[in-house]
LORO-890373 format. One record per residue (C-alpha): residue in one letter; x, y, z. Coordinates in nm, 3 decimals, always signed. Example, Ala and Ser with C-alpha at 12.3 -4.5 7.8 and 13.67 -1.06 7.14 Angstrom:
2
+------+---------+---------+---------+
: type :       X :       Y :       Z :
+------+---------+---------+---------+
:    A :  +1.230 :  -0.450 :  +0.780 :
:    S :  +1.367 :  -0.106 :  +0.714 :
+------+---------+---------+---------+
//
This chain:
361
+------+---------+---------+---------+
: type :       X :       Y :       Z :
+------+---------+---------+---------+
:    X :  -0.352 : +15.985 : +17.100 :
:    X :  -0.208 : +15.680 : +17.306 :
:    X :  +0.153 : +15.670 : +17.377 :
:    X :  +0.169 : +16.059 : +17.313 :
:    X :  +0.275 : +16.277 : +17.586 :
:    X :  +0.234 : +16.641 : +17.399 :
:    X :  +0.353 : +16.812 : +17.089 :
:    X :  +0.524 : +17.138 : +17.067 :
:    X :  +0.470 : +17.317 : +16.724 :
:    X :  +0.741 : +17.574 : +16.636 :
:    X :  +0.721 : +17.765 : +16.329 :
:    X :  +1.032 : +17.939 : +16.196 :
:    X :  +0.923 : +18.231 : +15.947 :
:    X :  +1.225 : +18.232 : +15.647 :
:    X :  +1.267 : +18.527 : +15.374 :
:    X :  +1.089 : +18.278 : +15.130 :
:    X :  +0.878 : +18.038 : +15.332 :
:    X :  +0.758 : +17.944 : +15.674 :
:    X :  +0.910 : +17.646 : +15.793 :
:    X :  +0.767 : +17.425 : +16.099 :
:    X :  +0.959 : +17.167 : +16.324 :
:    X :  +0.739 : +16.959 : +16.516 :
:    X :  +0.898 : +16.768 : +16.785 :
:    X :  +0.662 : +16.468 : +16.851 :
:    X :  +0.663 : +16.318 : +17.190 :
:    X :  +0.607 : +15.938 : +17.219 :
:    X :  +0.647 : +15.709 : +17.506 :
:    X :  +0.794 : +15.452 : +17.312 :
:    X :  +1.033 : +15.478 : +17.011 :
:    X :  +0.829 : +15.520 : +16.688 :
:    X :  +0.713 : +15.223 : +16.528 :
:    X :  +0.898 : +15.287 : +16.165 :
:    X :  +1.192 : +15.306 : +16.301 :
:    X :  +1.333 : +14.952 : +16.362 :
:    X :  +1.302 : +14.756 : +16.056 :
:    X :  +1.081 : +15.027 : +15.832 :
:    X :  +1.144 : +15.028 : +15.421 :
:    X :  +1.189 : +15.447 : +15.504 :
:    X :  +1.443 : +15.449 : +15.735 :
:    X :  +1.806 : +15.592 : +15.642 :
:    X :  +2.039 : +15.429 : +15.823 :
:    X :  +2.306 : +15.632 : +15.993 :
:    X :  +2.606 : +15.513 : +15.816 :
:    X :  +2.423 : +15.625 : +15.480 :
:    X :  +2.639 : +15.776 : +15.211 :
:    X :  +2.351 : +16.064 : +15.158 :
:    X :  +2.430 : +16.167 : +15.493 :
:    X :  +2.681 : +16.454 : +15.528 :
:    X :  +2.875 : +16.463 : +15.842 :
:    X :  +3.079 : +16.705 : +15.985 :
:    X :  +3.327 : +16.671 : +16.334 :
:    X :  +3.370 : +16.328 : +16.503 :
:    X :  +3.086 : +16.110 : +16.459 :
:    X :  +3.137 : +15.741 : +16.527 :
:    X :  +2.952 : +15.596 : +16.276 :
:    X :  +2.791 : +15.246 : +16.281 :
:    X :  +2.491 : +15.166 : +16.088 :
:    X :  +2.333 : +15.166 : +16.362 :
:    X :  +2.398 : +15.488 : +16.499 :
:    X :  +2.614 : +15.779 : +16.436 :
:    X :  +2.729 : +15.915 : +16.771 :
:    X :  +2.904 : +16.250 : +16.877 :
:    X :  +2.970 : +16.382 : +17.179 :
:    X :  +3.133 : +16.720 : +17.042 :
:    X :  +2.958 : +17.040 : +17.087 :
:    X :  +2.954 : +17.227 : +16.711 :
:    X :  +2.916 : +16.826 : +16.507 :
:    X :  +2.677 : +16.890 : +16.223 :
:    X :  +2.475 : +16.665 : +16.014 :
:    X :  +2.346 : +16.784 : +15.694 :
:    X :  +2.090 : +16.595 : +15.466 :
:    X :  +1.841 : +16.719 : +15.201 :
:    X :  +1.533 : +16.568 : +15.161 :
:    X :  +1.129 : +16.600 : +14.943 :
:    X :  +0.819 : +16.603 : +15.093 :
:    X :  +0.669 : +16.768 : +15.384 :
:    X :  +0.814 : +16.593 : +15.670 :
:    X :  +1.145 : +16.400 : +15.744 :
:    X :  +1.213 : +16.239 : +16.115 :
:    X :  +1.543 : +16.204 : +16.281 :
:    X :  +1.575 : +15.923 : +16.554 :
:    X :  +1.749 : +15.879 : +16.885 :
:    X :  +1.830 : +15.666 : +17.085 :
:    X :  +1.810 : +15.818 : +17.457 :
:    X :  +1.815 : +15.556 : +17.661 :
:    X :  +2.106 : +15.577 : +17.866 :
:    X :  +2.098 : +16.001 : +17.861 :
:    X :  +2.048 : +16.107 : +18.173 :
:    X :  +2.197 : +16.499 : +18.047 :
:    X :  +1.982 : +16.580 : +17.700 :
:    X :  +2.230 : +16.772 : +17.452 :
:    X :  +2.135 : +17.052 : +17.284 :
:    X :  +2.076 : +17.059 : +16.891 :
:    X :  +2.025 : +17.363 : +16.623 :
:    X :  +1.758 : +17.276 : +16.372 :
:    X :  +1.808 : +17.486 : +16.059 :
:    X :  +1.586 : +17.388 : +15.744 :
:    X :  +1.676 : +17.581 : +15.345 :
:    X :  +1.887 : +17.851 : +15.495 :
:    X :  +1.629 : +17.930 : +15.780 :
:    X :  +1.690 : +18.051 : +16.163 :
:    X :  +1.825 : +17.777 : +16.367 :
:    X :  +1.600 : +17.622 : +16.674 :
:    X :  +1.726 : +17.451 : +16.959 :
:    X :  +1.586 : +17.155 : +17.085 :
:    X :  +1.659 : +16.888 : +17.356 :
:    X :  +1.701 : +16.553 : +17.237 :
:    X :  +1.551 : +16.432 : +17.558 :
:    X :  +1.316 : +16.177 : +17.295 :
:    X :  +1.335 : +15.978 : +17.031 :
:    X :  +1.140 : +16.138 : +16.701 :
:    X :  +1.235 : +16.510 : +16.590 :
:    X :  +0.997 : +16.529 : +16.311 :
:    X :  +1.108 : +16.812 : +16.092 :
:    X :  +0.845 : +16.966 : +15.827 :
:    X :  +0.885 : +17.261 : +15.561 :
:    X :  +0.641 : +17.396 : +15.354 :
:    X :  +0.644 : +17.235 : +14.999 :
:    X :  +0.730 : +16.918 : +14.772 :
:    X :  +1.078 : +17.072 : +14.790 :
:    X :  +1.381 : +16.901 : +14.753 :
:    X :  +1.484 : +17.063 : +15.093 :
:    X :  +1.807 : +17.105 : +15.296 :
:    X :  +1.836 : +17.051 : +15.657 :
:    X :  +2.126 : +17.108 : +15.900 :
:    X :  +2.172 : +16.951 : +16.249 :
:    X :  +2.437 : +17.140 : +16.430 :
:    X :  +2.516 : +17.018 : +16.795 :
:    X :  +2.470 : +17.325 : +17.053 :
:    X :  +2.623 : +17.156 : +17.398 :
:    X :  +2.688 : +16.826 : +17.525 :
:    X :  +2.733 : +16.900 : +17.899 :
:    X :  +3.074 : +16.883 : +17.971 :
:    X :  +3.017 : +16.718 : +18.366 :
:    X :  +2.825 : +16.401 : +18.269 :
:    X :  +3.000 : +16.097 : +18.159 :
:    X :  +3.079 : +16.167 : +17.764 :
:    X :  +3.330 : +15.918 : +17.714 :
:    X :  +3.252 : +15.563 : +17.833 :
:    X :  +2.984 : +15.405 : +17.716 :
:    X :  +2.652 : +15.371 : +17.799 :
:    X :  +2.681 : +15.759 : +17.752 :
:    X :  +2.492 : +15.969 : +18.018 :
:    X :  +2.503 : +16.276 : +17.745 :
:    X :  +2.565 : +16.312 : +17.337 :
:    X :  +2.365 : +16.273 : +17.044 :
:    X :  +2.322 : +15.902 : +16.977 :
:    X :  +2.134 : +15.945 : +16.577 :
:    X :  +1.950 : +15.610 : +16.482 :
:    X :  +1.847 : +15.696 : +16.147 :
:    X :  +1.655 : +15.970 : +15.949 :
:    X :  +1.294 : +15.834 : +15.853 :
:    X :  +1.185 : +15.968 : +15.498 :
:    X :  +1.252 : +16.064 : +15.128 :
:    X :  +1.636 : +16.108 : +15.174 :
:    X :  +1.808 : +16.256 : +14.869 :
:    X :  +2.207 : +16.180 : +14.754 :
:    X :  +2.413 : +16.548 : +14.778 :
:    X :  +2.671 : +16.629 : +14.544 :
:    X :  +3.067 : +16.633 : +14.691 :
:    X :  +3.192 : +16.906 : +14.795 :
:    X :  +3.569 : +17.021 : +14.737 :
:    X :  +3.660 : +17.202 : +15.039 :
:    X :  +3.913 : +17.254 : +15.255 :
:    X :  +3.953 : +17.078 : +15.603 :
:    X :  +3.984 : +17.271 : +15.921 :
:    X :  +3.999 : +17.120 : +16.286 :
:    X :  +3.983 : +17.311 : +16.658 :
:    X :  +4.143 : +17.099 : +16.970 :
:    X :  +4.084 : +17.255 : +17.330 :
:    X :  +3.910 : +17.234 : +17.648 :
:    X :  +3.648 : +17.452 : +17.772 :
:    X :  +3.653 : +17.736 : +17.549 :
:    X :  +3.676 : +17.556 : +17.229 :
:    X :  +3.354 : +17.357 : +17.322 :
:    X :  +3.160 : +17.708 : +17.361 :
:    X :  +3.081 : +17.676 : +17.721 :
:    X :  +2.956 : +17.994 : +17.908 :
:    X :  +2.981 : +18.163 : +17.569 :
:    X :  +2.560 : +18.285 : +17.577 :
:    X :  +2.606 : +18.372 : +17.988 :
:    X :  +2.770 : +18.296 : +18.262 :
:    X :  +2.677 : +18.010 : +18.441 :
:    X :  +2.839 : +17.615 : +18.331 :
:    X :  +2.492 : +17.476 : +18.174 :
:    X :  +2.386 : +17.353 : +17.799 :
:    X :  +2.172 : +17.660 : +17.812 :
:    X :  +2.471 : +17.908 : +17.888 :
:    X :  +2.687 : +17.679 : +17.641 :
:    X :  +2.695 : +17.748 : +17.232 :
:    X :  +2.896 : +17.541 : +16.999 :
:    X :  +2.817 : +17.731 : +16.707 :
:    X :  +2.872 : +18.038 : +16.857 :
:    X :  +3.191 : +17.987 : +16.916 :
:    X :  +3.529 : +18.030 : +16.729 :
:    X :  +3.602 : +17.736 : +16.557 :
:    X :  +3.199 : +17.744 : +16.384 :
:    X :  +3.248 : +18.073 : +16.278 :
:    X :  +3.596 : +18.035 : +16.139 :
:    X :  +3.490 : +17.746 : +15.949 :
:    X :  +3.212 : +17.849 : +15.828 :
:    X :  +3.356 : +18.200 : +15.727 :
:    X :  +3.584 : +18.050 : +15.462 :
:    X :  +3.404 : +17.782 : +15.399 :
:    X :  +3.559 : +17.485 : +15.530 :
:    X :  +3.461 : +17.145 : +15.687 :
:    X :  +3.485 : +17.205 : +16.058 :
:    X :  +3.576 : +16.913 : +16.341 :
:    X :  +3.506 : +17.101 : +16.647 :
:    X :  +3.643 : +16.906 : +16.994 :
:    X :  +3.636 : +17.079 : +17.308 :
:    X :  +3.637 : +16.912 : +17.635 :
:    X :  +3.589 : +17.089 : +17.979 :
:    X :  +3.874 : +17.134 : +18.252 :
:    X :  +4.125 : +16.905 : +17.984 :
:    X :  +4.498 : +17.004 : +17.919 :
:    X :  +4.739 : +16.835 : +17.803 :
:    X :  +4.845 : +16.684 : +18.149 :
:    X :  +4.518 : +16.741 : +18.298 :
:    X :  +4.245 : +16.461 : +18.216 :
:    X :  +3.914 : +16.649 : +18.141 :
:    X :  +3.528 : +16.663 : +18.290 :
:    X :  +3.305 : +16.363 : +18.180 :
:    X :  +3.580 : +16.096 : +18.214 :
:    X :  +3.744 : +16.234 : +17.913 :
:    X :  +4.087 : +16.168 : +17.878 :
:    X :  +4.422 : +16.452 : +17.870 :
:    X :  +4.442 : +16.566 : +17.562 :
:    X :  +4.678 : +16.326 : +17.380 :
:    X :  +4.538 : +15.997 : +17.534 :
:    X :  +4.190 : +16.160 : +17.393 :
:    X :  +4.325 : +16.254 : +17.026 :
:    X :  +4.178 : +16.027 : +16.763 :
:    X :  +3.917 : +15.926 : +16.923 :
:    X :  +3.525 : +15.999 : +16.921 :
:    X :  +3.499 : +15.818 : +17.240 :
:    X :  +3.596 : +15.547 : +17.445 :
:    X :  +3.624 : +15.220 : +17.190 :
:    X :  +3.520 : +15.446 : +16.924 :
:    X :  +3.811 : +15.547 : +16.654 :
:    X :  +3.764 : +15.928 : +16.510 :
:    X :  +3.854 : +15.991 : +16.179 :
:    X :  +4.194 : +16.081 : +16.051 :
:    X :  +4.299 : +16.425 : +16.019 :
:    X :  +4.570 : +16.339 : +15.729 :
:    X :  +4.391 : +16.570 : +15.517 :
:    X :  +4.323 : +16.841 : +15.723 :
:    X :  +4.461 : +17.193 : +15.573 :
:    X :  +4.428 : +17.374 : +15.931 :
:    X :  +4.523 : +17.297 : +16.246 :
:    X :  +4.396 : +17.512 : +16.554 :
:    X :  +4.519 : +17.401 : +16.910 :
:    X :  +4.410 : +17.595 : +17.224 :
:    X :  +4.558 : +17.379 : +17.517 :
:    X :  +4.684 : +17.503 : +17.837 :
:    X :  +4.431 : +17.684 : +18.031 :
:    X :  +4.400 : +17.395 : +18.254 :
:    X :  +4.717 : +17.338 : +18.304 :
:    X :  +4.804 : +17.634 : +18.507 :
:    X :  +4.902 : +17.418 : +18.805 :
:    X :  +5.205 : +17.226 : +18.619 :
:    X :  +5.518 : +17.288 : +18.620 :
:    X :  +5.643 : +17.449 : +18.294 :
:    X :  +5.933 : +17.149 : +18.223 :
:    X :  +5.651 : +16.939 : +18.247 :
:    X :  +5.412 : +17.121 : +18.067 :
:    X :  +5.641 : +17.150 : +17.772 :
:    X :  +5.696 : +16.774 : +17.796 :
:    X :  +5.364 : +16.734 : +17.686 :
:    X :  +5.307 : +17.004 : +17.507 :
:    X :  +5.505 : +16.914 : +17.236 :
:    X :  +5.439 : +16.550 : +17.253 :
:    X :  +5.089 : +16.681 : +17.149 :
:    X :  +5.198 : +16.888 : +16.877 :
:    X :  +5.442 : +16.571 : +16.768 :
:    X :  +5.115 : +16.367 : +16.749 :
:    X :  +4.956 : +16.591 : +16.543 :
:    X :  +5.211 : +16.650 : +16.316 :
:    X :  +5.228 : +16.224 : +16.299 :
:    X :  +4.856 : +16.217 : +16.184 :
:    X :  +4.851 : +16.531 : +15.962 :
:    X :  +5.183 : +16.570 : +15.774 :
:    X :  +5.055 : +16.841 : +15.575 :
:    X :  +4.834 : +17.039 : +15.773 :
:    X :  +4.910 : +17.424 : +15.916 :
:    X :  +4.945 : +17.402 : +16.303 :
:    X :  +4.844 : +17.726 : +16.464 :
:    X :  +4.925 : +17.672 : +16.850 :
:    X :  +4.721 : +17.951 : +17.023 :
:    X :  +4.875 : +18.190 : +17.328 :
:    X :  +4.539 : +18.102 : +17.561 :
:    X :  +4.364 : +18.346 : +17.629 :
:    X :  +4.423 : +18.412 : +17.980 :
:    X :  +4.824 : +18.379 : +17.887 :
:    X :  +4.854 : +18.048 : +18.082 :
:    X :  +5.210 : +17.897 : +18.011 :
:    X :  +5.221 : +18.141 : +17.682 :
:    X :  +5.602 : +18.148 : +17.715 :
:    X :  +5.605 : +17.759 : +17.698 :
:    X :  +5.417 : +17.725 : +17.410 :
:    X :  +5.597 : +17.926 : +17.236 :
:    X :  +5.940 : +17.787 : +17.326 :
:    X :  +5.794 : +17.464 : +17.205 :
:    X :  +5.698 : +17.605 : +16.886 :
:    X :  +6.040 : +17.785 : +16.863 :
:    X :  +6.219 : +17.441 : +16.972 :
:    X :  +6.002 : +17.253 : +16.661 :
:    X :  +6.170 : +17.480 : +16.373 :
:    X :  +5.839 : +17.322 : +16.185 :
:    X :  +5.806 : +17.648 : +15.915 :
:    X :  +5.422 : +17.447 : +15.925 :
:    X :  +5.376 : +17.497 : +16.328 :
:    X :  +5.307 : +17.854 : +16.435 :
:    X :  +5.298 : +18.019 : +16.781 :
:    X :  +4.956 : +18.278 : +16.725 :
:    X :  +5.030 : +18.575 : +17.007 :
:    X :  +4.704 : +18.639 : +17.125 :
:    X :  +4.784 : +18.882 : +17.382 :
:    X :  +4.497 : +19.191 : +17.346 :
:    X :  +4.230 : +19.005 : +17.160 :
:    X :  +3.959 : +18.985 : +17.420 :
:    X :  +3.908 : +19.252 : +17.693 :
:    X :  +3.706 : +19.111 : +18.057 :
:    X :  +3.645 : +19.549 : +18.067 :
:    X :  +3.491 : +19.566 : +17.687 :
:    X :  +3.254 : +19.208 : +17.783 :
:    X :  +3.422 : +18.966 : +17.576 :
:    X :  +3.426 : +18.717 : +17.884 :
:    X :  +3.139 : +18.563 : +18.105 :
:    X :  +3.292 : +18.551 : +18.394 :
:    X :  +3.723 : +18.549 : +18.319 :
:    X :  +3.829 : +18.269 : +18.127 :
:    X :  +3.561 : +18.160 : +17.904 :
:    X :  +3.496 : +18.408 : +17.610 :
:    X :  +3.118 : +18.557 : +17.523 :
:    X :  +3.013 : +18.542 : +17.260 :
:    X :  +3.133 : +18.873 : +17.133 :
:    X :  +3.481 : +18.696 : +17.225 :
:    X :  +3.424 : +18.472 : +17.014 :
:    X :  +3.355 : +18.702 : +16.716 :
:    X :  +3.618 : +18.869 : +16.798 :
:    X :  +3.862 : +18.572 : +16.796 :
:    X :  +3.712 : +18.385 : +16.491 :
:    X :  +3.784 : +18.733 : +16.317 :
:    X :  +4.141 : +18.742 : +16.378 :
:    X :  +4.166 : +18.354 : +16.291 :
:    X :  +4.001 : +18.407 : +15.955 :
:    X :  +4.259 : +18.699 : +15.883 :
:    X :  +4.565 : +18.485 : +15.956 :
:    X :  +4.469 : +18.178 : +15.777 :
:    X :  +4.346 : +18.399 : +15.485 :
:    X :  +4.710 : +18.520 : +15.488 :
:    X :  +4.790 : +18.160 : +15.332 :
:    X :  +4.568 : +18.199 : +15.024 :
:    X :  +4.687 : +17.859 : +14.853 :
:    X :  +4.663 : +17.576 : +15.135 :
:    X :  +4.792 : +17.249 : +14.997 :
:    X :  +4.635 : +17.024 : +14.732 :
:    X :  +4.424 : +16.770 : +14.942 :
:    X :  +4.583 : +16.470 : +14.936 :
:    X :  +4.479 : +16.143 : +14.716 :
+------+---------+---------+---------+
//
């Protein structure tokens, strides 16, 4: 077929059905998708978005491992569209259709043309694996991220969900990196392995998942990304994230990279983060995590103390992960039977608040 490089069939066998995701191959974007009566454009109300995604109608754009995108759809085929022109480092996507096991693909092209078995209607999920942390991820053009043009096919309109709103800030560890093995790749790296995914999605809750590599609060991160605060509400350079004002939860796991300042310092901007938060979400529960590795612990939690903010807790998280029992590839970034281990005492705590406030109007 001209234009066609290959085509890689991958069929997912579900309890009910067997599902298929063909990822077509093209030398050129398809032909539908500029202009074409069955194209959803990104900005699309039927669209359900999860994380920061700027959102244009032309495309929706993340550059945060654990994002999601979920959409349900009828016939026997629905394509999503990229635009990967200026990648030079694909990200890493989970493909999940009705429930089924997720797939990772690259989105090194510009059609994913996902298929399931039936008329349906049918539910798909697009959860963001890894967006490298060491290629540009801030500035655009973007050398890595997930740049969505549009979904091509029968889209269907979802029903609102009432849930509650939880959001993870970090570096490193929070974006899943080295959680599947130990070396710093997309393929060692697993959003949705990590914590903040599986605390989420363990009681249920919206999840905005940002994690950027070697940041701190004083220290800017990999990628071009900005120190922590400079980076906070934003989904990237010249592109505004969306407020957290009605966010119920609040996790913040800073701190690890900021082992080499000094601890006035650190506390400086320590709580000048934790001020901004509490600016942007008046309501929400801060939990301000010992890091793992017990980097400026006794800061943090002087800044907590200092706060008196009944809303703004220091979590202790001294004993939770053992290098000896393997809950660490390598020593500071968690495995992912770290992160199990974590998102299990995170759901416990916040479960310990069983009536989180009303969301606001």
């Amino acid at each position: 077929m001209p234009g066609v490089a290959r085509r890689t069939v991958t069929v997912i066998k579900g309890a009910a059905a067997t599902t298929a995701l063909w990822l077509v191959v093209g030398g050129a974007p398809p032909a539908a998708a500029v202009g074409a009566p069955d194209v959803v454009r990104p900005d699309d109300r039927r669209l359900v978005y999860e994380g920061h995604w700027g959102r244009t109608a032309e495309a929706a754009t993340t550059v945060n491992s654990g994002s999601r995108l979920r959409f349900r759809f009828t016939g026997s085929a629905v394509h999503a569209l990229f635009d990967v022109s200026s990648i030079t480092v694909p990200a890493q996507i989970h493909v999940s259709v009705d429930g089924g096991p997720k797939r990772m693909h690259a989105v090194d092209r510009s059609d994913l043309e996902i298929t399931a078995e039936g008329r349906g209607p049918h539910t798909a999920e697009i959860s963001v694996k890894d967006v490298f942390s060491r290629a540009n991820r801030w500035t655009p053009p973007l050398e890595t991220g997930v740049v969505l043009t549009g979904l091509r096919g029968h889209i269907l309109g979802q029903q609102a969900v009432h849930q509650r709103r939880f959001a993870f800030y970090g570096d490193s560890i929070t974006q899943g990196v080295m959680a599947l093995c130990d070396q710093n790749t997309s393929d060692c790296a697993d959003g949705t392995a990590a914590y903040p995914t599986l605390v989420a999605d363990a009681l249920r809750a919206s999840l905005t998942q940002v994690g950027f590599g070697r940041q701190g609060v004083l220290r800017t991160g990999n990628g071009g990304v900005p120190a922590a605060s400079d980076a906070y509400g934003w989904n990237h350079a010249g592109s505004r994230a969306p407020s957290d004002r009605r966010a119920d939860v609040i996790v913040v796991n800073q701190g690890t990279n900021d082992a080499a300042s000094a601890p006035a310092g650190f506390r400086t901007a320590y709580r000048a983060y934790l001020d901004t938060l509490r600016t942007a979400a008046p309501r929400a529960r801060i939990l301000a995590l010992r890091p793992f590795d017990g980097t400026h612990a006794a800061d943090i939690a002087a800044v907590v103390g200092e706060l008196a903010d009944p809303r703004v807790e220091f979590v202790d998280t001294t004993g939770w992960l053992s290098v000896t029992d393997g809950d660490f590839n390598g020593t500071v970034h968690p495995s992912a039977q770290g992160h199990r281990k974590v998102a299990d005492r995170l759901t416990a705590l916040i479960s310990k608040e069983p009536h989180l406030h009303d969301h606001l109007p």
